[in-house]
N, C-alpha and C positions, 0 to 999 in steps of 0.2 A: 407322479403321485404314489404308485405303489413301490416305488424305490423311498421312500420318505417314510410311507407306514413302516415300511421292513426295518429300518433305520428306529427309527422310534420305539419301536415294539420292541427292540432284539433283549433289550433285557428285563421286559417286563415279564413275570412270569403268569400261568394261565393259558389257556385257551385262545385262540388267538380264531375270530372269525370277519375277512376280508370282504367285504361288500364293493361293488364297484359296476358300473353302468357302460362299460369299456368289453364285450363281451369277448372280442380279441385280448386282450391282456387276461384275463379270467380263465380261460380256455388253453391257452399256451402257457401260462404258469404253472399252470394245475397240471400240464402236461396232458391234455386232451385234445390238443392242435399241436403239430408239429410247426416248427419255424422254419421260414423260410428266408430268403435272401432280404434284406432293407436296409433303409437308415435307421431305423431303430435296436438293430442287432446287437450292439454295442450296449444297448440300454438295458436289453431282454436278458445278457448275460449277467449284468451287475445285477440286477432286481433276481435273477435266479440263483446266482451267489450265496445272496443276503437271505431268501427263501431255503436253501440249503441249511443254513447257519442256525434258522427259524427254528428247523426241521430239527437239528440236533439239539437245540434248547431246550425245547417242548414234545418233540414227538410229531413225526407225521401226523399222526393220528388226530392231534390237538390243534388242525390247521386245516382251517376250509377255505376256501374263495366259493363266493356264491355272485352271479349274475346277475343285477338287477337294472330290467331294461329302464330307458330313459323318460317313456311315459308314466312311469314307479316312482323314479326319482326327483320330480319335480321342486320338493324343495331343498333339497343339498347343491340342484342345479342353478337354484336362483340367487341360493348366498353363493356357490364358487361364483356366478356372472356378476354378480354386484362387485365381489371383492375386484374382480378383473376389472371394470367400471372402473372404480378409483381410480387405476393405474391407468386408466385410457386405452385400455387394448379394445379394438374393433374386434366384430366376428365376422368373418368372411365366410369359413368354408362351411360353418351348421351357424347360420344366424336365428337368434333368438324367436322365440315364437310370437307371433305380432310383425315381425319386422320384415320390409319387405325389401 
């Protein structure tokens, strides 16, 4: 997802503020977590690429990621699960609230 924003955004000009309920991506983008070893590494590097890139468009300055935890988030949470719905994807590892 924040490889898609970064993608999207790179040539819009403006202010650029990054909201997301993922507080590991949030924290390690912004450079306030250091990274460690995983399968996502690879992903961490392209989305900090594309944040670099951001960064020279607009200015650090004009680029925030803000935290927003997931009992905040409830309805951006219910359209992404819907849309995933359509597609038939189950939730295993954080199943839906209700679901048992």
């Amino acid at each position: 997802g924040f490889i898609a924003v970064m993608k999207f955004t790179l040539t819009r000009p403006g202010k650029l503020e990054i909201r997301a309920d993922s507080k590991l991506v949030i924290e390690q983008m912004f450079g306030r977590w250091k990274v460690h070893g995983g399968l996502y590494v690879p992903f961490y590097r392209e989305a900090r690429g594309l944040l670099d890139q951001q960064e020279a468009f607009r200015g650090a300055a004009n680029i925030k990621g803000i935290w927003v935890p997931r009992e905040e988030n409830d309805v951006c949470d219910y359209l992404s699960k819907g849309e995933l719905h359509k597609r038939n994807v189950v939730f295993r590892i954080q199943p839906e609230a209700g679901a048992v």
